[in-house]
C-alpha positions in Angstrom: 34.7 101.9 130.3 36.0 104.7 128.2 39.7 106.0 128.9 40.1 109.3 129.8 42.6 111.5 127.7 43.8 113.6 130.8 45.0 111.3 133.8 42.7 112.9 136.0 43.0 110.3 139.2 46.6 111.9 139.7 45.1 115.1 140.0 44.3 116.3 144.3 41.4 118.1 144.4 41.5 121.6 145.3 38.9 124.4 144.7 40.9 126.8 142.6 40.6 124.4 139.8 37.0 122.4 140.2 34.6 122.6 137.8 32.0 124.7 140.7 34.0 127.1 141.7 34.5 130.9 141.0 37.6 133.1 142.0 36.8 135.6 144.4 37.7 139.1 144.1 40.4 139.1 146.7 42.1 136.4 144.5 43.0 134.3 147.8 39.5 132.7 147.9 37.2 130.6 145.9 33.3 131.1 145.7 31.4 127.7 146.3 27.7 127.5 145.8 28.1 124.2 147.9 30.3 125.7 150.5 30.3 129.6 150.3 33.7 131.1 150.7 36.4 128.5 151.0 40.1 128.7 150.4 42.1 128.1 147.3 43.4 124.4 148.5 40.2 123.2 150.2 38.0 120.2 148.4 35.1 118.8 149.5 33.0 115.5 147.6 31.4 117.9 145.2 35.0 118.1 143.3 34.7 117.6 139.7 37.9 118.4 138.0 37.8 121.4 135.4 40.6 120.9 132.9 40.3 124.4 131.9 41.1 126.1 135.5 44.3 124.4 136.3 47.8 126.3 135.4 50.6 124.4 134.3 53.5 124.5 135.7 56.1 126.7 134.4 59.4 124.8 132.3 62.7 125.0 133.6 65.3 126.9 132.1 66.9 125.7 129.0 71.3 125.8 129.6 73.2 127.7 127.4 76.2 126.0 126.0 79.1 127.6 124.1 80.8 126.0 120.7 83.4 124.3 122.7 80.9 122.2 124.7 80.1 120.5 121.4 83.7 120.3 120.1 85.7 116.9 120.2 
């Protein structure tokens, strides 16, 4: 069996990023043509995952350091 290059078993299925959905106008809703109108967070065993749909999360902060943090 061929590896996947995206670990996509730790991924839980939600409709804002499956391959079947569409965002609904309101923005609070997915549009299922399995389901109809579901919300964002719902999954159901049609889930295929779409790499493309899911935002990453955002990186932390970087510190900011002075000269005499890296002074001896």
């Amino acid at each position: 069996m061929k590896k996947s290059v995206y670990n996509t078993q730790s991924v839980s299925p939600s409709c804002s990023y499956c391959l079947l959905g569409k965002p609904a106008p309101d923005g609070k809703s997915v549009l299922c043509p399995k389901k109809g109108v579901v919300a964002k967070d719902f999954s159901c065993k049609k889930f295929k995952y779409d790499i493309m749909k899911r935002v990453p999360k955002k990186a932390p902060e970087l510190k900011s350091f002075s000269k005499e943090d890296f002074s001896v």
